[in-house]
C-alpha positions in Angstrom: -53.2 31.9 17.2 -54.2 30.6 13.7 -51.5 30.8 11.7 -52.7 32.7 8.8 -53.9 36.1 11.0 -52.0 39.0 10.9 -51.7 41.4 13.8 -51.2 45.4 12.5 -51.9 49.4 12.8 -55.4 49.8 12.2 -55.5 52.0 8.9 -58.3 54.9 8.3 -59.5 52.3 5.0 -60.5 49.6 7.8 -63.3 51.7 9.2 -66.3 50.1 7.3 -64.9 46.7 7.6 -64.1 47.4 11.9 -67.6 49.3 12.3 -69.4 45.9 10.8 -67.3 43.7 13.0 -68.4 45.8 16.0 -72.1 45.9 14.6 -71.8 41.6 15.0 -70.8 41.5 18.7 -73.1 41.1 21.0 -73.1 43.0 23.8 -70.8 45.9 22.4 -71.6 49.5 22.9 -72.1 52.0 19.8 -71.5 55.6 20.2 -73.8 57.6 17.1 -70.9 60.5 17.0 -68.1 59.0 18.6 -67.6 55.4 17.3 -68.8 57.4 13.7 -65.9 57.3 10.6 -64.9 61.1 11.0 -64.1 60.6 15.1 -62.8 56.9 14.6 -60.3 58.5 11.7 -59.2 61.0 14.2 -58.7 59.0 17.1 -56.6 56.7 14.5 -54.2 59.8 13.3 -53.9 60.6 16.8 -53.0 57.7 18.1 -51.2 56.3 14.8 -49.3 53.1 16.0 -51.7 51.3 19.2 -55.0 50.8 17.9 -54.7 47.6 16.0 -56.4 45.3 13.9 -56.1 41.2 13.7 -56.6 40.0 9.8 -57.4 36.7 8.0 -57.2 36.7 4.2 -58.9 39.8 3.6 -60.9 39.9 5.9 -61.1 41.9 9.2 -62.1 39.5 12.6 -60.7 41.7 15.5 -59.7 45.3 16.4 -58.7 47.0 19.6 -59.0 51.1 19.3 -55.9 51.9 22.1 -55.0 55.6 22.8 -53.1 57.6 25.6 -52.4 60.9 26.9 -48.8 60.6 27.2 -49.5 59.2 30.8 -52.2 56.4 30.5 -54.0 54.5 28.1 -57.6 53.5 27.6 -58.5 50.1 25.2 -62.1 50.7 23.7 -63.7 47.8 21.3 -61.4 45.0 22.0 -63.5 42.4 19.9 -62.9 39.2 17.9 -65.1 38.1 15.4 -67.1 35.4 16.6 -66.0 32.2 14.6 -62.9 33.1 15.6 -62.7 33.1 19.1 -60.8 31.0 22.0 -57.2 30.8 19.0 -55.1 33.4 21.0 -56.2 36.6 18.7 -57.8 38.9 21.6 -54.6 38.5 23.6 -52.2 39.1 20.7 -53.8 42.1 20.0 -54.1 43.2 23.1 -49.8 41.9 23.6 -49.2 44.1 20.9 -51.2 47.0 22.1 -49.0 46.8 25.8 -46.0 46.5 23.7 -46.8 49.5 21.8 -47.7 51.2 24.6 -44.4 50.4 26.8 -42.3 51.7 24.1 -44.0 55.0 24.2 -43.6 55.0 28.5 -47.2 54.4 29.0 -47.4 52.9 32.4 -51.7 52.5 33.1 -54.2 50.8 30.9 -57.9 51.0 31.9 -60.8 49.8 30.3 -64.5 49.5 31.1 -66.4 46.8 30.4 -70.2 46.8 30.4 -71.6 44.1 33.2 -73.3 42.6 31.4 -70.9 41.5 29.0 -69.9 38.1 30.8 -67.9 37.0 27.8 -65.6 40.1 27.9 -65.1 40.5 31.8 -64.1 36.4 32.2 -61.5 37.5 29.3 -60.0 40.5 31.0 -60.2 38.5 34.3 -58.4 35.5 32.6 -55.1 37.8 31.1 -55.2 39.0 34.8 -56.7 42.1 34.5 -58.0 43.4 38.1 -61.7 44.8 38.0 -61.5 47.7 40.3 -64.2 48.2 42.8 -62.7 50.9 44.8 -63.6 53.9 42.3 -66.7 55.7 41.2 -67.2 56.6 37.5 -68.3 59.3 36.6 -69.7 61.3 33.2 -70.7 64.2 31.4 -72.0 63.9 28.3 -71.4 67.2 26.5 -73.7 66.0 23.4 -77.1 64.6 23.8 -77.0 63.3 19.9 -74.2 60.8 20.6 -76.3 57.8 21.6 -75.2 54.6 22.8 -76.8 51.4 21.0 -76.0 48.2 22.2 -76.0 45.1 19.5 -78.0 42.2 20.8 
């Protein structure tokens, strides 16, 4: 990892700078309500010491929003800023998320990950990650207004 990024707890002051990091990945997913500063903020206090953020200089260039319900875990936005890809920063964060994790007796991690994101599925794949294919997923959306957009 370069040498002069930090790993730590993603604060509620880092939402503008982690909603325009996830605004410049390609292929990432957008919830209107639920990706929005007031639900972000509340999913941080909630979950207060796994979502993380990786920092250089000043500068936010990756995040990983990580919550559980005192039995498993779910990662959502695992990104790294592009120009700084391929140094080690997605799996520290996501080393320090597990760690977190384990120290609160969390024993299951999911994730999805859209199929069309090849960058992010040859990632999970290569930390050894099993994609399942054995289990249907299923939703309800309780709130037609909260929109997925997808950056391209």
């Amino acid at each position: 990892m370069k040498e002069n990024v930090t790993i730590r707890p993603m604060e509620k002051g880092d939402y503008n700078a982690v909603a325009a990091l996830w605004a410049s990945i390609k292929g990432m997913g957008i919830r209107s309500i639920d990706d929005s500063e007031e639900y972000v903020c509340r999913f941080i206090e909630r979950n207060p010491l796994t979502s993380v953020v990786a920092v250089d200089g000043d500068r936010i260039v990756g995040s990983v929003l990580c919550g559980h319900d005192g039995r498993q875990a779910c990662f959502y936005h695992v990104c790294v800023a592009e120009d700084h890809r391929l140094c080690g920063i997605g799996r520290a964060m996501v080393d320090r998320c597990v760690e977190g994790l384990k120290a609160e007796h969390i024993n299951r991690i999911y994730l999805i990950a859209f199929k069309h994101n090849t960058g992010g599925n040859s990632f999970w794949r290569q930390l050894g990650w099993e994609c399942r294919n054995d289990r249907n997923y299923y939703e309800l959306y309780l709130n037609d207004e909260n929109q997925t957009t997808f950056i391209v």
